[in-house]
C-alpha atoms as a printed R data frame, in Angstrom:
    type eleno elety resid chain resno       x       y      z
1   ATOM     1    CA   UNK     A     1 109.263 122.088 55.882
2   ATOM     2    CA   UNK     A     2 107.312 120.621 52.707
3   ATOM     3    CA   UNK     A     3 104.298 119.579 52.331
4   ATOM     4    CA   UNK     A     4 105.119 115.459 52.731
5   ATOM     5    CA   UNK     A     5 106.602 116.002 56.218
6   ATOM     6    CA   UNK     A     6 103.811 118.287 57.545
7   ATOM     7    CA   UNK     A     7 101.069 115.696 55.988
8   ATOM     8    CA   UNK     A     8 103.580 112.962 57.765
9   ATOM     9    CA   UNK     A     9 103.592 114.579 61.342
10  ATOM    10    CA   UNK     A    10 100.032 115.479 61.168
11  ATOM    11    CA   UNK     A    11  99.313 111.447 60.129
12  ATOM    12    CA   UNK     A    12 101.345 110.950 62.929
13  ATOM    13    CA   UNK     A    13  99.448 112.812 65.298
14  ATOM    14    CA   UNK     A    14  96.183 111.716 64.642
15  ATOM    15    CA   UNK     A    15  97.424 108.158 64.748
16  ATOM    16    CA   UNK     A    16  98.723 109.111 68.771
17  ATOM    17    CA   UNK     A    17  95.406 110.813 69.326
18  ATOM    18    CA   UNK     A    18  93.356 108.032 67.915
19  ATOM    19    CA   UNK     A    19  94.866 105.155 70.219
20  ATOM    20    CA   UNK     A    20  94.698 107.227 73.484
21  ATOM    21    CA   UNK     A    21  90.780 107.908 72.734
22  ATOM    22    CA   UNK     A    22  90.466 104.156 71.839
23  ATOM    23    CA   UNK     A    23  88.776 102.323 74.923
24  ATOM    24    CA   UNK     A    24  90.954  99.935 76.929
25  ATOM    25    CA   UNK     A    25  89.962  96.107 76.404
26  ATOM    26    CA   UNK     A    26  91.153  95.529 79.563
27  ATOM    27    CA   UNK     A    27  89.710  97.718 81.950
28  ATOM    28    CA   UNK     A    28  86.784  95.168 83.054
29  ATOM    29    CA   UNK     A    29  90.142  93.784 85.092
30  ATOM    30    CA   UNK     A    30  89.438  96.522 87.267
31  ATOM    31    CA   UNK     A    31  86.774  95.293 89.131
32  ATOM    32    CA   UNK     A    32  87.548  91.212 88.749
33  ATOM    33    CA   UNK     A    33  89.479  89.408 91.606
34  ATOM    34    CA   UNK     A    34  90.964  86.700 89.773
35  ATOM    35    CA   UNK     A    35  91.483  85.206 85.671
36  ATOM    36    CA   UNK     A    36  91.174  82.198 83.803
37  ATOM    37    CA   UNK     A    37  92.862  82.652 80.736
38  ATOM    38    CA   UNK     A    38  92.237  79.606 78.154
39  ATOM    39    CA   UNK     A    39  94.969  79.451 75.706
40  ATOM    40    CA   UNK     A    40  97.948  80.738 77.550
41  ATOM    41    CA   UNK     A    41 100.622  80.425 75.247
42  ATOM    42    CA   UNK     A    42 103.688  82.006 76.593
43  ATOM    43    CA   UNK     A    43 101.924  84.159 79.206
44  ATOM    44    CA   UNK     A    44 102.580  87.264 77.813
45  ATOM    45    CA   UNK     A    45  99.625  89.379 79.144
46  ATOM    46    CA   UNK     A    46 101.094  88.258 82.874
47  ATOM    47    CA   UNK     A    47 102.350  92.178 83.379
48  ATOM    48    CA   UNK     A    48  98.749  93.191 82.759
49  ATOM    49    CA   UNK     A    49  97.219  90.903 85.584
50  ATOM    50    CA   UNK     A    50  99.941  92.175 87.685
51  ATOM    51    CA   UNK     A    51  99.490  95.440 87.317
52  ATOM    52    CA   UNK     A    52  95.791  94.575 87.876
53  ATOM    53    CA   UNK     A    53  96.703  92.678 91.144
54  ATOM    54    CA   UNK     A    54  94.593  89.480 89.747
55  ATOM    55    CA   UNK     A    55  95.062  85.959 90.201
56  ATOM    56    CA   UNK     A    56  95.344  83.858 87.371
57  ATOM    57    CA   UNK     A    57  95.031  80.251 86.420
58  ATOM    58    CA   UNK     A    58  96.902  79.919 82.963
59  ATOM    59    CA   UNK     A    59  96.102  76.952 81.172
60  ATOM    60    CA   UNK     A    60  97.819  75.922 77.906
61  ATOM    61    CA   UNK     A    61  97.886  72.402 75.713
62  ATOM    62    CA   UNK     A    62 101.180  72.483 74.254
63  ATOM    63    CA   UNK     A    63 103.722  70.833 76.424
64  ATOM    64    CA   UNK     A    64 106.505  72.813 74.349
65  ATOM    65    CA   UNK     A    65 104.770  75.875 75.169
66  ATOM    66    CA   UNK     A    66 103.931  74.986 78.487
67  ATOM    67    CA   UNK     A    67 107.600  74.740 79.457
68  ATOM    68    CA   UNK     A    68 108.096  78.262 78.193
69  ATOM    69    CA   UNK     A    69 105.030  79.106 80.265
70  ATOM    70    CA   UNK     A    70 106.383  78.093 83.451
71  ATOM    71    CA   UNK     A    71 109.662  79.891 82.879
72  ATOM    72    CA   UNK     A    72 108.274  83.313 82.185
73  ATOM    73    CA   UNK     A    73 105.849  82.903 85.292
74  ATOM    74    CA   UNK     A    74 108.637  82.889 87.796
75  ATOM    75    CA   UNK     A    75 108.374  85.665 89.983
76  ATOM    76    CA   UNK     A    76 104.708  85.786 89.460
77  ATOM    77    CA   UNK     A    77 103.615  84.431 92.493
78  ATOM    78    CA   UNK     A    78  99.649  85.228 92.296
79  ATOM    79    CA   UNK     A    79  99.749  83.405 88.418
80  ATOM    80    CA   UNK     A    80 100.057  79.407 88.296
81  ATOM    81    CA   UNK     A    81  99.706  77.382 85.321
82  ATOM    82    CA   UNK     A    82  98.145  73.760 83.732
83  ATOM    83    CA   UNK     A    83  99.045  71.725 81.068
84  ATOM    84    CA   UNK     A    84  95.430  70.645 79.604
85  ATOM    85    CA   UNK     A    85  93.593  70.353 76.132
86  ATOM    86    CA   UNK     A    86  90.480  72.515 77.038
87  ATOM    87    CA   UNK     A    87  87.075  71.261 75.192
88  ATOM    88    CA   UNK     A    88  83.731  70.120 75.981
89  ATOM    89    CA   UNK     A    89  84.618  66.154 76.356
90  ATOM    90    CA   UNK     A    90  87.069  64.378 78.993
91  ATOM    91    CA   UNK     A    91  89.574  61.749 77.616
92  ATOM    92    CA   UNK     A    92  88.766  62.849 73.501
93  ATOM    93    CA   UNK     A    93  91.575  62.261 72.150
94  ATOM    94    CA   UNK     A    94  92.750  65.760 70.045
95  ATOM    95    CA   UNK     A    95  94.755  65.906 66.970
96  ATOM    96    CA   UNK     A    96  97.165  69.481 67.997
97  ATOM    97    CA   UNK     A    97  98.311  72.033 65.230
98  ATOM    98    CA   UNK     A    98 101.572  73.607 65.858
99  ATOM    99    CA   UNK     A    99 102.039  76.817 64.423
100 ATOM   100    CA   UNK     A   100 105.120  78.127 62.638
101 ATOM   101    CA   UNK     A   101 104.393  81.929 64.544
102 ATOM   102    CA   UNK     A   102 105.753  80.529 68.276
103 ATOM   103    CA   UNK     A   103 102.577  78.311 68.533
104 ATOM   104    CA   UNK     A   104 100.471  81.603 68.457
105 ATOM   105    CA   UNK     A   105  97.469  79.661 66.060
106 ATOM   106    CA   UNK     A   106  97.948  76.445 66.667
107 ATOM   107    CA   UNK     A   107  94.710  74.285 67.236
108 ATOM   108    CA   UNK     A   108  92.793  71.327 67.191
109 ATOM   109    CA   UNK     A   109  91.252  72.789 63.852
110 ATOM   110    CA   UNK     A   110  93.167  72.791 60.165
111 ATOM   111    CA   UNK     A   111  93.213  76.456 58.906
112 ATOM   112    CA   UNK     A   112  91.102  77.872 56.206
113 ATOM   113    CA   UNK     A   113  90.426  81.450 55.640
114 ATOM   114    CA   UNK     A   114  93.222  82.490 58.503
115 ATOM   115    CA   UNK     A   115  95.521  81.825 55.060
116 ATOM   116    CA   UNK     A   116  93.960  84.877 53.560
117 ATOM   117    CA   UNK     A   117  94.918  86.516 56.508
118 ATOM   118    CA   UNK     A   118  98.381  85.578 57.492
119 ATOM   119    CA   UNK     A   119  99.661  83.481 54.531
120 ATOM   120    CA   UNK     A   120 103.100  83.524 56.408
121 ATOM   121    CA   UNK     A   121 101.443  81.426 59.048
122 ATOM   122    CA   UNK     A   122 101.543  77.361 58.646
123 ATOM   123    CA   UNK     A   123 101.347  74.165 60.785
124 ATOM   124    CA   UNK     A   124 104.768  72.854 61.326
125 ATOM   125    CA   UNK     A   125 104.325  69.837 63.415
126 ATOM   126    CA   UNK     A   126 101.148  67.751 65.076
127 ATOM   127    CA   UNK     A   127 101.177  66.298 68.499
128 ATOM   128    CA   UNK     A   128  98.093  64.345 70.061
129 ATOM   129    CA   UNK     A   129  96.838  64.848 73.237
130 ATOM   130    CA   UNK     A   130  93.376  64.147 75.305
131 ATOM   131    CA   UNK     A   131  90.951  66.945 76.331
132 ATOM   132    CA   UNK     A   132  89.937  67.795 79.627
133 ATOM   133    CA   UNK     A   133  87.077  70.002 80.364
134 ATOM   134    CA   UNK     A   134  87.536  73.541 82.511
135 ATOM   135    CA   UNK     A   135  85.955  72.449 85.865
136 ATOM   136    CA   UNK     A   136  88.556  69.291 85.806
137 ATOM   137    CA   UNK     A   137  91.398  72.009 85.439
138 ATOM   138    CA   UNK     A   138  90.416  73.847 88.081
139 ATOM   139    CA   UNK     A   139  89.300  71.324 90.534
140 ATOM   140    CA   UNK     A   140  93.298  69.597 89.865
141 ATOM   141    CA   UNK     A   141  94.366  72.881 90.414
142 ATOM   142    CA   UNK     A   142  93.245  72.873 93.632
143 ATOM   143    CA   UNK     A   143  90.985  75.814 92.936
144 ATOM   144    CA   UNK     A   144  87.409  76.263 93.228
145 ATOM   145    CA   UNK     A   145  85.669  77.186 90.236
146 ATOM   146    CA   UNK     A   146  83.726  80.353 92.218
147 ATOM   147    CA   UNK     A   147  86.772  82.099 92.693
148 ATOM   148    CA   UNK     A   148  87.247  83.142 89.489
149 ATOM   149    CA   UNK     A   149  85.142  86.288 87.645
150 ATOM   150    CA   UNK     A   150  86.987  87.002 84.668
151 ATOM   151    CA   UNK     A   151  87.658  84.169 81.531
152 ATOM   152    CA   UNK     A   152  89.702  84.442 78.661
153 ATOM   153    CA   UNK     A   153  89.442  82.468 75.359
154 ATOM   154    CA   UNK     A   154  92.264  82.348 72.764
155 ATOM   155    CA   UNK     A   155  91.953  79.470 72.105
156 ATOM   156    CA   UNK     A   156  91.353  79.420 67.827
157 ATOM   157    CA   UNK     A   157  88.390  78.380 67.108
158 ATOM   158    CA   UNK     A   158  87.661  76.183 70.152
159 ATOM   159    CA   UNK     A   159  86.060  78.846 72.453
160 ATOM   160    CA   UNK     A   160  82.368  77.293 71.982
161 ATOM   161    CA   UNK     A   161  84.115  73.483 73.407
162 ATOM   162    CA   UNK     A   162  85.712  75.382 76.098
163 ATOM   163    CA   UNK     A   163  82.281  77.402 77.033
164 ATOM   164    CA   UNK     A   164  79.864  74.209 76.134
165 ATOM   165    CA   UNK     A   165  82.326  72.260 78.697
166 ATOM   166    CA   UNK     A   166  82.579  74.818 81.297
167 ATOM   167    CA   UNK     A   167  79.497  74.051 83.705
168 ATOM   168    CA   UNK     A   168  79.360  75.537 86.733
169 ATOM   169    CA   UNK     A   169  82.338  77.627 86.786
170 ATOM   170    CA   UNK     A   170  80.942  79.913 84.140
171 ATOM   171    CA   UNK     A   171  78.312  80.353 86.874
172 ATOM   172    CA   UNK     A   172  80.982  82.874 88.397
173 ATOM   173    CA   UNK     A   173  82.196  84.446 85.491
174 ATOM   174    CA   UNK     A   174  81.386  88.329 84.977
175 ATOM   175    CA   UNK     A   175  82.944  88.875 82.343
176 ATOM   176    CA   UNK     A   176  84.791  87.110 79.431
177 ATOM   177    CA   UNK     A   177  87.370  88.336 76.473
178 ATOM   178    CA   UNK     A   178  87.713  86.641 73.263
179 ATOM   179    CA   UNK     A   179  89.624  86.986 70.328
180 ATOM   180    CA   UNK     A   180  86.855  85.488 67.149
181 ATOM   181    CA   UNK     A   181  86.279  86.097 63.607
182 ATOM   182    CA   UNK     A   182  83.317  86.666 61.491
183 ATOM   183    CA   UNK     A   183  84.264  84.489 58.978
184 ATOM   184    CA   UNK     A   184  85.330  80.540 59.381
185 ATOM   185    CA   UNK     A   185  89.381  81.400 59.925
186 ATOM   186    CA   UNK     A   186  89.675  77.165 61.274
187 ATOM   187    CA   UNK     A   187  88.457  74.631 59.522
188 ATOM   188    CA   UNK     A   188  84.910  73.817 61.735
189 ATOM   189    CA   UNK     A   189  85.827  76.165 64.437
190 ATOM   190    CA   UNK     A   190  83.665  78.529 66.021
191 ATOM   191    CA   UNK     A   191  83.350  82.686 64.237
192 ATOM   192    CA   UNK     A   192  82.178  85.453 66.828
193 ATOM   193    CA   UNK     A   193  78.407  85.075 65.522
194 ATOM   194    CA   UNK     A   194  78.138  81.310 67.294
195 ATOM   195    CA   UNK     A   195  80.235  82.553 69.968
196 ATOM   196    CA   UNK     A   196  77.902  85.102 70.981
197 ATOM   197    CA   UNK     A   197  74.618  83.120 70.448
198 ATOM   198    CA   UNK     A   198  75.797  80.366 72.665
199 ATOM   199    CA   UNK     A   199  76.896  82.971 75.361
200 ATOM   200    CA   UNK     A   200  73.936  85.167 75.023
201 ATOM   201    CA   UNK     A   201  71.871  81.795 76.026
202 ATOM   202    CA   UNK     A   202  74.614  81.372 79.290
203 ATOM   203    CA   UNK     A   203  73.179  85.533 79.817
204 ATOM   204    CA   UNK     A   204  76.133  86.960 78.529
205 ATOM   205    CA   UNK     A   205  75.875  90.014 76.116
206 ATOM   206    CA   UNK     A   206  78.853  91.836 74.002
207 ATOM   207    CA   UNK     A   207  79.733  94.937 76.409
208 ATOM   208    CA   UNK     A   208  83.078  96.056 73.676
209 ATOM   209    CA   UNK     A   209  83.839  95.225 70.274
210 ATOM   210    CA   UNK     A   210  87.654  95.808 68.883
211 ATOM   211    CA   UNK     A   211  88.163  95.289 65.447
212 ATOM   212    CA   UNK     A   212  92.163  94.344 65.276
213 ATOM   213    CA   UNK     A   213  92.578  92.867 61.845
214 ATOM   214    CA   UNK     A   214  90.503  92.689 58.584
215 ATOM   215    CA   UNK     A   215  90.738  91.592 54.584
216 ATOM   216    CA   UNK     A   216  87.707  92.942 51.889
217 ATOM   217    CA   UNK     A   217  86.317  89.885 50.932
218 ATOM   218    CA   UNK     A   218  87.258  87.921 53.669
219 ATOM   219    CA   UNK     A   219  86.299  89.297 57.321
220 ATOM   220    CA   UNK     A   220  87.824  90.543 60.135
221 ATOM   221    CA   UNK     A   221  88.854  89.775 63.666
222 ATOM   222    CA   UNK     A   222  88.049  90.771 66.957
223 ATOM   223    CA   UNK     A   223  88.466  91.685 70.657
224 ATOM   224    CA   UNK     A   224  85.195  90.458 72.200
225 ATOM   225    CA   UNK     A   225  84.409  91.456 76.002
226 ATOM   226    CA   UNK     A   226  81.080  89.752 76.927
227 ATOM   227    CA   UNK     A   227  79.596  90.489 80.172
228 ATOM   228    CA   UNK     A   228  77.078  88.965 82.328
229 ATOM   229    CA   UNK     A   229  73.513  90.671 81.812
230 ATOM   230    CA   UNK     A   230  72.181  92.253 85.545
């Protein structure tokens, strides 16, 4: 055996090591009865809630997407899903980004530094649609806002609307994830430094910080789990 492969399998094994000491970003599911998760796109964290025996409210603004939403809920009884523009105003009307990577970063916002990031990544189409605020989803939903413990945001760039439009039902809320940048990756949008301020005044406070992508000279991006101060 030379000395490349050994090098290789010992890269190998550090790499194995290093993601099975890395903490879980999810584990605050374990003590939250139910999810609203902002920004659903094609529902593909639905295996996790199940696993975690939650109920979720998905909520997603493209209609496109939405469709494929819908379809890969089946058989998820516990999980339902809305159609709705999440911000801080009812009846704005939105100019809608759609993204060329399966809607993944579209938004209301035009990219800027994201580019630097994922230059693959472009807006392929615009549709326009009115906002809604959280507590209208819910309420249409038939749902009352206090059920719910646990709120997601992946929504790029837009997580201060949704949070500055979410009234009461953040009243509820233990615990919220967020995927933010430190830099300004949407034109206007919100980075993880206003994010934080506006949810440390709400009496949040950063419990985890993952770090899952990164450029020198530009920023990087994270996992953000915020939970309530006691």
């Amino acid at each position: 055996m030379n000395t490349r492969t050994v090098k290789s399998i010992i890269q190998s094994i550090l790499r194995r090591v290093q993601r099975a000491l890395r903490p879980n970003p999810d584990r605050f599911l374990k003590v939250c009865r139910s999810v609203i998760h902002v920004g659903a796109n094609d529902g593909g964290e639905r295996d996790t809630y199940a696993r975690y025996k939650q109920k979720v409210l998905w909520i997603e603004a493209s209609p496109n997407m939405f469709q494929t939403l819908t379809q890969n809920l089946k058989g998820y009884p516990e999980q339902k899903a809305a159609n709705a523009l999440v911000t801080d105003k009812e009846g704005e009307l939105y100019k809608f980004n759609i993204s060329s990577n399966s809607e993944a970063s579209s938004s209301i916002y035009d990219l800027r530094e994201h580019k630097q990031l994922w230059p693959e990544v472009v807006f392929t189409n615009t549709v326009h649609l009115k906002s809604t605020t959280l507590p209208t989803v819910v309420r249409d939903a038939g749902m009352s806002g206090v059920a719910f413990d646990a709120l997601i945001l992946d929504v790029q760039g837009a997580e201060l609307l949704v949070v500055k439009g979410a009234g009461q039902v953040l009243d509820s809320i233990r615990f919220i994830k967020a995927e933010a940048a430190d830099f300004e990756s949407y034109r206007g949008g919100c980075t993880a430094a206003t994010l934080s301020k506006a949810l440390e005044e709400r009496g949040f406070r950063i419990h985890m910080k993952e770090r899952f992508a990164s450029k020198e000279g530009v920023g990087s991006y994270y996992n953000i789990i915020y939970c309530r101060n006691v």
